[in-house]
N, C-alpha and C positions, 0 to 999 in steps of 0.2 A: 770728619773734616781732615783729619792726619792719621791716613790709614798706615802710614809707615812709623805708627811711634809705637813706645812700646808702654801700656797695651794701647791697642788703638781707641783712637777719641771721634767720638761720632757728637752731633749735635741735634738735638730731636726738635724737628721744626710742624706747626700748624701746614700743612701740603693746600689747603683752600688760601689760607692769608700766603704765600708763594706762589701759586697761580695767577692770585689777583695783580701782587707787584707783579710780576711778567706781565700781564695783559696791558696795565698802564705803560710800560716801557714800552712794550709795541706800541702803544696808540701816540707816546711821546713822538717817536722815531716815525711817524707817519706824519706826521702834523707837519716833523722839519722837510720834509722833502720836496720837491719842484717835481709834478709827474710834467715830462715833453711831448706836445702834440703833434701831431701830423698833419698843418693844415693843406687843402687843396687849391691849386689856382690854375683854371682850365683856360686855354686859350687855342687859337685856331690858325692855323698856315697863313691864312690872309687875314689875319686880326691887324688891324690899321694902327699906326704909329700913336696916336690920341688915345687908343683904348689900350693898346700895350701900356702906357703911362698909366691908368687906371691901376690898371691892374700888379702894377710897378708898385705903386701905393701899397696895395693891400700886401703884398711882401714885404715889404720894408716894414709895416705895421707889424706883423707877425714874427718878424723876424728880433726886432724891438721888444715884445714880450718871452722871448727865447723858446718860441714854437720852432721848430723843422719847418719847411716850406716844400710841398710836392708839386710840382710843376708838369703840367702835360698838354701835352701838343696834341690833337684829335684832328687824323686824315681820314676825310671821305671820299669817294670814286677815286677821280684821277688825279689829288691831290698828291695820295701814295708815290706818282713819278717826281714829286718834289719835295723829296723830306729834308733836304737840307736845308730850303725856309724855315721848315719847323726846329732844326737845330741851330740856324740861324738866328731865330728869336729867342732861343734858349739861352744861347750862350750873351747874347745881348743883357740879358736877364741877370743872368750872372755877374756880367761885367758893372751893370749897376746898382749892385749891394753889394760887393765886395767890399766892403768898410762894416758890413752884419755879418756875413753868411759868406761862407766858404762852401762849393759843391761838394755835396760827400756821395754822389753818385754823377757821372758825368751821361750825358743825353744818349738813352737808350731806348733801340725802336722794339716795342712790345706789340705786335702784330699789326694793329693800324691806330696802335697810342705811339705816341715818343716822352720816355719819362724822364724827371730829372729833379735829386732829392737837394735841399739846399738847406745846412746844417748851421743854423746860429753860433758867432766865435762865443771862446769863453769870455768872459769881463776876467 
């Protein structure tokens, strides 16, 4: 315990009953913590004002229990010539939970997804 005194003092401890307290401490320090999910909310180029709203919902939901919110745009054929729709609705998205969730990824095109991650404020 005070290897610098003179002579030195050690303390001769049980090594199974010190293991065990550590393992409780860990399982303590697990218990306190909040693990943050990543949920998904898919949506499409021409997803209609009424079903955006739905799906508006289910963000604002998740965002309410301090999940991450992934957001993506899915182009097929010749949608690709119009991905600013898709960023379009993204950013709509965004602008209607800005009172939860602040973008912590801003709308990016990943081949023929368009992604966009939306980070829960802190309380």
């Amino acid at each position: 315990m005070s290897p610098n005194a003179k002579p030195p003092v050690c303390k001769i401890i049980d090594y199974g009953k010190y293991k065990y307290e550590q393992s409780k401490m860990a399982n303590e320090a697990k218990k306190k913590q909040h693990v943050i999910q990543i949920k998904e909310v898919k949506v499409r180029a021409s997803t209609d004002q009424h079903d955006l709203d739905v799906k508006l919902k289910m963000v604002r939901k998740f965002l309410e229990q301090g999940n991450k919110v992934k957001l993506s745009v899915r182009f097929r054929g010749r949608e690709m010539a119009y991905t600013e729709r898709g960023a379009a609705q993204l950013k709509h998205v965004a602008e209607q939970v800005e009172d939860l969730g602040k973008p912590e990824k801003n709308p990016n095109l990943e081949g023929r997804q368009m992604i966009m991650v939306i980070a829960p404020l802190k309380k």
